[in-house]
C-alpha positions, 0 to 999 in steps of 0.5 A: 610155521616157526619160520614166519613166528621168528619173522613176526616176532615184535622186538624187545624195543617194540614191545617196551614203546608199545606198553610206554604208549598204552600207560602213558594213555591210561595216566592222561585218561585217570588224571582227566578224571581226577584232575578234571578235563578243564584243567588240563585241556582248558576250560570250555566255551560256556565255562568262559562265556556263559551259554547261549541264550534267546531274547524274551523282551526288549524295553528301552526307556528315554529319560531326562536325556539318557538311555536305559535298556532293559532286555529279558533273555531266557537260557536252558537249565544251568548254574547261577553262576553260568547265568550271571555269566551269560547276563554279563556278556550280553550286557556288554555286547548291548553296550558296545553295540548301542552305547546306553547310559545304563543296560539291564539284563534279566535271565529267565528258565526256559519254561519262565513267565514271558509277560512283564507283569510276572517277572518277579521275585524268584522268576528271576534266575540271575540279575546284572545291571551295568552302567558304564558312567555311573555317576552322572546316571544315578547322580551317587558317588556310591553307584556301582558299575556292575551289580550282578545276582542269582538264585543259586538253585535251578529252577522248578517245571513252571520256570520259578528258582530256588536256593538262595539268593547271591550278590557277588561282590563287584571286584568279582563281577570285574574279573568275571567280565574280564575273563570273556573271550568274545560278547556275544548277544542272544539269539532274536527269533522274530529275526530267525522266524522273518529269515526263515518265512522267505522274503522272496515270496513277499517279491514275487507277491509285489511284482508288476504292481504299480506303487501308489502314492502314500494317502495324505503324506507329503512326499508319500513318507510314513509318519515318524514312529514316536519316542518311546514311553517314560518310564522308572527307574529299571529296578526290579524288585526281587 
């Protein structure tokens, strides 16, 4: 018995790496703890880009030539800032994808009022307006290129927010815009629900029938959709 304990005896060296690696894990564990995880393993991906998000509304407003978009998106509970974020990537993204002249991101709770008519006031979580060129869209030499604000405090059950009401400074809004690593637009679930009800079955529906010439049309083509409606301004009273 002696014999196989002189065998299995760990050396001095052994022992002394051993505690070296046990220390030097419990250090990295306290510092994550002291310091913050951010600061060490680098800041998450809804610290850098917001969080994800899905459409509520969409209005695009054809004016005098120019092009405004309004989207309403809506995120679950989150920090005003978190939400600003979220508006700033989407409002990019918008903007690389369609090019308008001005675009308008409203962040709604998830429990929020989805009929236009009540999206007001404190039903508005955070605000960003981005107009690329603003001069010839406002026609001031003082409009800004970001304007961007939030209630500070989350939101109650019925989706209204509380605490006070921030305007962050656009050299802020800049850098926060800056600082994302990729723009990302938010999730449509008409798109999800279409994707999801099978196309395939509409096929099989329509197969081996004949195809009837459309009732009154030329080359049986449907009527072109019409512009969309005029509107203001998209300034939202807070």
């Amino acid at each position: 018995m002696k014999a196989l304990l002189r065998i299995f005896r760990p050396s001095r060296k052994l022992v002394f790496i051993i505690a070296g690696v046990a220390l030097l894990g419990g250090v990295s564990g306290g510092a994550a703890l002291f310091i913050g995880k951010d600061k060490i393993l680098g800041p998450s991906a809804e610290t850098m880009n917001g969080l994800s998000c899905t459409d509520v509304n969409l209005v695009t407003i054809k004016k005098q030539s120019r092009v405004w978009i309004r989207k309403y998106i809506k995120t679950e509970p989150t920090d005003g800032m978190t939400r600003v974020k979220t508006a700033l990537r989407v409002a990019k993204a918008i903007y690389d994808a369609q090019k308008p002249d001005l675009v308008q991101v409203v962040v709604l709770d998830t429990n929020g009022p989805t009929l236009r008519s009540d999206i007001r006031g404190r039903a508005i979580g955070a605000d960003v307006i981005y107009i690329p060129h603003p001069d010839p869209v406002l026609e001031s030499a003082e409009a800004k290129t970001y304007t961007a604000r939030y209630y500070d405090g989350a939101a109650a059950a019925n989706g209204l927010f509380f605490g006070e009401r921030v305007d962050l400074p656009e050299d802020e809004i800049t850098a926060l815009n800056a600082s994302f690593k990729e723009y990302s637009d938010c999730i449509d679930p008409i798109a999800v629900a279409a994707t999801k009800g099978g196309e395939g079955e509409g096929e099989k529906k329509d197969e081996g029938k004949e195809e009837k010439p459309a009732e009154g049309g030329g080359h049986g083509s449907a009527p072109a959709e019409k512009p969309a409606a005029e509107e203001a301004a998209p300034a939202l009273a807070h």
